[in-house]
N, C-alpha and C positions, 0 to 999 in steps of 0.2 A: 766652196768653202762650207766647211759643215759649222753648225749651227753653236759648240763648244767654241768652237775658233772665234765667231762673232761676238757671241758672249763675251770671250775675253777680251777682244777688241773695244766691245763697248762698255767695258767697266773697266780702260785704261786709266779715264780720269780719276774716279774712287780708287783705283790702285795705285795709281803713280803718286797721289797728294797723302794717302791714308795707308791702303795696306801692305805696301812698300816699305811703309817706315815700319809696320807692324812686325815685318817680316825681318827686318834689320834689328830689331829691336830683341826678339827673342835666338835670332841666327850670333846675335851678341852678349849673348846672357851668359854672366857667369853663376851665379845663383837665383831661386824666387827670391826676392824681397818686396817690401810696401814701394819702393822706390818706382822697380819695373811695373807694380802693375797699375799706380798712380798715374806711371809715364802714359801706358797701356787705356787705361781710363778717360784721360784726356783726347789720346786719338781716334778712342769709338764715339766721343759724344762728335768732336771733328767732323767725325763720318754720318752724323745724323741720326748714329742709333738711338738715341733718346736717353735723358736721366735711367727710365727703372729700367728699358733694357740689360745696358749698360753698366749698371749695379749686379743685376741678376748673373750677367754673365762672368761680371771680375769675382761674383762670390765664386760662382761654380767652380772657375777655374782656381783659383785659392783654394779651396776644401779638398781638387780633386789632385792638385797636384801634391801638395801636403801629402794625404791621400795613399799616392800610387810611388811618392819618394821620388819623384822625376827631378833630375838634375840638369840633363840636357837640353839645350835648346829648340831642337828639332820636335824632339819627343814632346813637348813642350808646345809647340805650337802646331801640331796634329790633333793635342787637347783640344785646343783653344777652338779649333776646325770643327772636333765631334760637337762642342758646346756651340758653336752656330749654329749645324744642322739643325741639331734637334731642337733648338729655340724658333727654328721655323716651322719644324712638326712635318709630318708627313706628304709625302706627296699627295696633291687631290683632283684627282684628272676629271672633266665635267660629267655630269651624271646624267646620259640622255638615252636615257633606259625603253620608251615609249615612242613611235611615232604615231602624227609630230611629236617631237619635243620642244620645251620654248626655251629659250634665252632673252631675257630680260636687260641691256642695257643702260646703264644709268654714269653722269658723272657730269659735273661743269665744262662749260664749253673751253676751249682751248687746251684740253687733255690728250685728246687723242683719241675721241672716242668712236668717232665716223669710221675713221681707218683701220679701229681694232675689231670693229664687227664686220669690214670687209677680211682681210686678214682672218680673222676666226671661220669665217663663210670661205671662202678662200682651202682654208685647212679641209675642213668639213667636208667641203666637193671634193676635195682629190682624196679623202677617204669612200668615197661612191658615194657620198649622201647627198640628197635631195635637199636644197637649201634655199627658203621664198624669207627675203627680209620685208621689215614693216616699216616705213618712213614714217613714227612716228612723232619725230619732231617736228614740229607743224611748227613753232614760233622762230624759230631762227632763221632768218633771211638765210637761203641758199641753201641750208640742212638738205633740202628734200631734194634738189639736184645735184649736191656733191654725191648723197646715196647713190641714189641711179648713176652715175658718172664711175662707181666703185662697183656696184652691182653688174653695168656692160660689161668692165672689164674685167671681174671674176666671172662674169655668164654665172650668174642665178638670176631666178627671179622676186623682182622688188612690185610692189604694192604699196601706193601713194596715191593720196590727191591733193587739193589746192594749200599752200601755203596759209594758215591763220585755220584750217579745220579742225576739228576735235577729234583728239588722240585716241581716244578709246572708239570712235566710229573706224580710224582707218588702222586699227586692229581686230575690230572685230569680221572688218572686211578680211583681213590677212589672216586670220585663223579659218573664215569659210573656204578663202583659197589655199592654205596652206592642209585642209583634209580635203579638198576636191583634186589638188592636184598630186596627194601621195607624197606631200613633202616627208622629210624627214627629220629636219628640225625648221623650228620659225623663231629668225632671230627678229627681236624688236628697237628699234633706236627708241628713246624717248628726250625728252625736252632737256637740254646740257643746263641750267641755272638749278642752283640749291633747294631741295627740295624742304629747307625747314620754312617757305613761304606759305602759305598756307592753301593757296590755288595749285601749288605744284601737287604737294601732298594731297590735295583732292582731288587732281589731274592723274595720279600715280595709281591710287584707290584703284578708280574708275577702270585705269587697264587693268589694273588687278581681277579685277570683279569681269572683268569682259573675259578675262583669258579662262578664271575658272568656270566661266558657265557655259562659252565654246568647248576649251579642251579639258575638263574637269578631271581627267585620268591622265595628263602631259604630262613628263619630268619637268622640273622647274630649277634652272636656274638663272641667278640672279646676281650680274656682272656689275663691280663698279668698277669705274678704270680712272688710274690715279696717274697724275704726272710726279713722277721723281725729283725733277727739277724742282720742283716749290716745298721740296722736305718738308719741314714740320707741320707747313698750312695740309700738308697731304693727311695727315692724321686728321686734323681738323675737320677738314672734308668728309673724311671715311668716316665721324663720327656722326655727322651728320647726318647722312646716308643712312647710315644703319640705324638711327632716328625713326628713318620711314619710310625702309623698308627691311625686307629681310636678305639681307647681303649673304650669300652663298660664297662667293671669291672675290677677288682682284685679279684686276687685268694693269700690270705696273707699267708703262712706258716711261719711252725717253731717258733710260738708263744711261744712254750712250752721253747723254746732254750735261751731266752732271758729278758731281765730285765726292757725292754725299750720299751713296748707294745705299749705308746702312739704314738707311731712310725704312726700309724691307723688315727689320728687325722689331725697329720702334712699332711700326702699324701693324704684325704679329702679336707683338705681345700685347698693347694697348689694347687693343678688339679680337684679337683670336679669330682672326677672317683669314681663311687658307688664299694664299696667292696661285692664281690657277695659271694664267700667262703673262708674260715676260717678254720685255720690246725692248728692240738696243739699235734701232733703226728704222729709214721710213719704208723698205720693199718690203713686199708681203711676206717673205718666209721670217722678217725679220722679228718677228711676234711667235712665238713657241709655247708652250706648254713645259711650267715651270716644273725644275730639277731643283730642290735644296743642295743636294750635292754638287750638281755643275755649277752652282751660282754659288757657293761658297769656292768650290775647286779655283773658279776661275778666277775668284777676288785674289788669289794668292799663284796663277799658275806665273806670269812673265817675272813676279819677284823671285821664285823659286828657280825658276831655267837661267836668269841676269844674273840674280846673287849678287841685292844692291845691299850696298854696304850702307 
């Protein structure tokens, strides 16, 4: 099954409760009015896209269909489609220009975060790259052998020591061994609880400061990975994050888990952080490298092929 297919598999929930009705709603149009897109209004915030999202887009589509004189339904909600895209913005594939290069991990525990840096590593190697992760979470009971437990079975190599050590020691280890051994990127876990405490944030630094003095010339990016499921608290999160540090992407899981996908929207526009991967399941292919287009295509392909009334 290819990767479109699962997508739309696992934003059946968000489609069946949300974009299903979207789809009926415009497939039933007989003219624009305030009516439909009031109706329309109500079903994006539904979906989690958020208050200003969700304003932003019922203007655009109001101005553009006025606009272009669309009367038809179809045509009508192909708009509606281009104005998602581009409210997510461009694709932005990671930028690992240098070896090594680092990948920077970051996000509260029960995200997904362990499994998206295997998965990412995972991807990585079967494009031929050299891939040494860094068990940098030292505080979380277990953190540092579920890694290695992810690590045997993608076969990279991981670099760890004792449960309760300091983060930025068993990084700076993992940057000596990730140029000794010709890695090609070095991915790093770090500590899954909120970094607006103020030991994290000092914990955070300190890799920071480890990585530029090891790999000072590395590409750098800078993962948070957010769960879908907790919608709104997801923003929350990602604001925080980007507090203290400097958020390059998102890594969105658990798509598949929830009802409220537009969730993607809201955390777009609220911080203008490009969503770089995309989970709608727990096997490893099941985390991709986000398409705007296939993730809007998909929110609308089973109501399009059904033609729910």
């Amino acid at each position: 099954m290819g990767f479109f297919e699962k997508l739309k598999q696992g934003l059946t929930k968000t489609k069946n409760s949300v974009f299903g009705q979207v789809h009926s709603l415009f497939k039933n149009m007989r003219r624009v009015d305030e009516d439909l897109l009031e109706e329309l209004e109500e079903l994006l915030i539904m979906a989690d896209c958020g208050y200003t999202s969700t304003e932003i887009i019922i203007e655009r589509l109001r101005d553009t269909l006025k606009e272009r004189k669309v009367q038809g339904g179809e045509e009508a909600l192909e708009i509606l489609k281009e104005i998602l895209c581009d409210m997510i913005g461009k694709d932005t594939p990671l930028q690992l220009n240098t070896t090594p290069s680092v990948i920077l991990v970051i996000g509260v525990n029960g995200v997904g975060k362990t499994t998206s840096i295997a998965k990412i590593a995972a991807q990585l190697k079967s494009q031929g790259k050299k891939v040494v992760l860094a068990a940098a979470d030292t505080f979380r009971a277990g953190a540092i052998d579920q890694l290695k437990i992810w690590a045997d079975r993608v076969g990279v190599d991981i670099i760890a020591q004792q449960e309760g050590s300091d983060p930025a020691a068993v990084v700076y280890d993992a940057a000596g061994a990730a140029k000794k051994r010709g890695a090609d990127v070095l991915i790093v876990d770090t500590a899954g609880r909120l970094h607006n405490k103020k030991n994290l944030m000092d914990e955070l630094a300190k890799i920071n400061r480890v990585l530029s003095k090891e790999l000072p010339d590395a590409s750098r990016e800078n993962l948070l990975v957010v769960d879908a499921t907790t919608g709104q608290n997801a923003v929350i999160q990602a604001k925080e994050f980007k507090n203290a540090a400097d958020i390059t992407g998102l890594v969105m899981t658990k798509l598949d888990g929830t009802a409220k996908g537009g969730i993607l929207f809201s955390i777009k526009e609220e911080l203008n952080i490009p969503v770089k991967f995309i989970g709608v399941g727990e096997k490893v292919d099941d985390l991709q490298p986000f398409s705007a287009k296939e993730f809007v295509d998909a929110l609308f392909e089973k109501s399009e092929k059904v033609g729910l009334e």
